[in-house]
N, C-alpha and C positions, 0 to 999 in steps of 0.2 A: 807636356804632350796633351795632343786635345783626347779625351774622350771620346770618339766618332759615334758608339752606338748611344752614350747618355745623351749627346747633343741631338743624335736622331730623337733620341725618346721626347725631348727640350720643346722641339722643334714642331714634333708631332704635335704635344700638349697645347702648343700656342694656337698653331692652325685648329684644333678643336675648341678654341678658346672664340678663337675669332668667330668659326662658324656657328658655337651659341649663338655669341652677341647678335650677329646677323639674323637670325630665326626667331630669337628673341626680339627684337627692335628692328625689323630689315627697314621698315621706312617710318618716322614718327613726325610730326609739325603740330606743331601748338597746341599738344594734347590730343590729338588724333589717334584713330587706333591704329595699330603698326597693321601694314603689308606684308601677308603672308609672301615668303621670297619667291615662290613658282609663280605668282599673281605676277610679281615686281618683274622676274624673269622674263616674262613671256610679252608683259607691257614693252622692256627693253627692245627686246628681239623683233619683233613686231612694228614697231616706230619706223617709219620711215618705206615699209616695204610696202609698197603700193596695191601688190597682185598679192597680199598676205599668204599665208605659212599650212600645210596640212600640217595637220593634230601630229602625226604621226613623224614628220620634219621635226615637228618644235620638239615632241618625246627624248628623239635620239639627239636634238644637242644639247638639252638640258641632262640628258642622262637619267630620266626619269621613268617611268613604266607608263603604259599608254594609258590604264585604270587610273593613276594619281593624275594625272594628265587631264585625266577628264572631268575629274572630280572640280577641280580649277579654272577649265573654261564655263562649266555650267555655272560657276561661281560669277566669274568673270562676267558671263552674258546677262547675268541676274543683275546685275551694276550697271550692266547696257555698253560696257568698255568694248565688247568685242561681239562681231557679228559674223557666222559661219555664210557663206557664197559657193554657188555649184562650183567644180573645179572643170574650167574649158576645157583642161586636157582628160580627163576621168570624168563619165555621168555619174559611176561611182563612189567617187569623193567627194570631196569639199575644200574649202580652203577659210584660216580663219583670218579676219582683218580688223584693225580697230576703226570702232567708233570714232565719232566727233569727240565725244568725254574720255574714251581710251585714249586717245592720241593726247588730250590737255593734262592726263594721269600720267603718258609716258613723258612729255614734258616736265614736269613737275619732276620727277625722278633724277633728271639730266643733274638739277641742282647740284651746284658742290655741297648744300650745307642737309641734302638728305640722306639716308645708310650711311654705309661705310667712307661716301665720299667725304664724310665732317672728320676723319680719322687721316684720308691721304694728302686733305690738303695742307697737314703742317710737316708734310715731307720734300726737302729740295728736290731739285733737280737729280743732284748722284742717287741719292736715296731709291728717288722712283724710278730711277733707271735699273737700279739693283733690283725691285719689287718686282716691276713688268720683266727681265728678265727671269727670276727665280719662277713668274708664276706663265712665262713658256714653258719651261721643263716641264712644268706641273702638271698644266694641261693637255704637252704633248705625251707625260705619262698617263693620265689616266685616259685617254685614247687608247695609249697601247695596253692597257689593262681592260677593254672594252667597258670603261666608266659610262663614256660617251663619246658621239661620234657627229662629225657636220661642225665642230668649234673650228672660227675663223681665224685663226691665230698667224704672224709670220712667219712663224717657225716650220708649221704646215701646209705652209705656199709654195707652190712652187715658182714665185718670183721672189722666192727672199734667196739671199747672197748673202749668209754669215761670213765678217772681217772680208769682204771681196772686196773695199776700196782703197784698202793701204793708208784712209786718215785715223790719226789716234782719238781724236773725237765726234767722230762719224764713220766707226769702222765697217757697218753694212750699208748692202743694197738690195734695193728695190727696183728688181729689174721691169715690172710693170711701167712706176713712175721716172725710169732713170734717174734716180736721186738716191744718194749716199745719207743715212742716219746714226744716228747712235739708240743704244740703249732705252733713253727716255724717249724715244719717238718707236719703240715697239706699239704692233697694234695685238691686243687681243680678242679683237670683232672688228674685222676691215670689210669693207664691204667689196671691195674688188679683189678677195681672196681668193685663189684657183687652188682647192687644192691638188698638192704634188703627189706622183706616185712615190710609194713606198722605198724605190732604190734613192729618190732626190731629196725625201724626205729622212729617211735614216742619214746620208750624207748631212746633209745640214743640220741635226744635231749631232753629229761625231763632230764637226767643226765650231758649232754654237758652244757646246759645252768643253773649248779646248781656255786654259783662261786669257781673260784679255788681253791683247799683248798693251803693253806700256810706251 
């Protein structure tokens, strides 16, 4: 019989194994100094969003306090990666966006062979499917643990369709895309994520977390 709570303990141990490594080394090449991981974080996050992110956005989906938060972009702006713009909808705000050299840092990161992607790419197909599911749970528990809040995940869409299409190897959907996936085609930062309310979202994990059918 399995031990449940030493494998919890197992379990626990490994995930705080991982997150050294990552904080320890989040990004390294050819001798370079590692990327502190809220730097790396927010480079991520940031990529690609045109009309960039308030301080205070980026805060609640990193899970981080607004003070570290800040400590980060002044860092960040000192490297010239990111630059703060009035915010059109607030004269009170701002809004951050990356630079020309942010934007060729947040490329750089994409790499499979940088952090932890040099770790996932000797994992198949099943494997990552397992991965990205175990780490929806994860991240839709520590939401409900107010960890953090604003992560894109499918699990917290309200166009994801846990096991809605009746294929054994594309058991969700994606009612957004109309299209049926599996497992390794979960997203965990989609950019067309809506998220769901609370009744649509507790439903989809009472069903997410029922096991796969066979």
């Amino acid at each position: 019989m399995i031990d449940t709570p030493f494998q919890r303990r197992q379990a626990t141990r490994g995930l705080e194994q991982l997150t050294h490594l990552v904080r320890a080394q989040s990004w390294r090449q050819d001798g370079t100094p590692s990327l502190p991981p809220t730097q790396a974080a927010v480079l991520r996050m940031l990529q690609g969003v045109q009309d960039g992110l308030r301080a205070r956005h980026i805060a609640e989906r990193l899970g981080v306090s607004p003070a570290s938060l800040s400590d980060s972009l002044k860092a960040m702006e000192g490297k010239q990666w990111i630059r703060r713009t009035p915010d059109p909808d607030d004269a009170r705000a701002a809004r951050v966006k990356l630079t020309s050299a942010g934007s060729r840092m947040a490329t750089q990161l994409q790499r499979p062979d940088q952090g932890m992607g040099s770790l996932i790419e000797s994992l198949d197909e099943t494997d990552l499917g397992a991965l990205l599911r175990v780490t929806q749970l994860l991240v839709n528990e520590a939401q409900e643990q107010g960890l953090a809040t604003g992560l894109r995940t499918c699990l917290g869409c309200e166009f994801f369709r846990p096991f809605a299409s009746g294929e054994r190897t594309a058991p969700h959907v994606c009612a957004f895309l109309d299209k049926a996936f599996g497992d390794s085609e979960l997203r965990v930062d989609c950019a067309e994520q809506q998220p769901a309310d609370d009744e649509h979202r507790l439903g989809s994990v009472a069903r997410f977390r029922q096991p796969t059918p066979s």
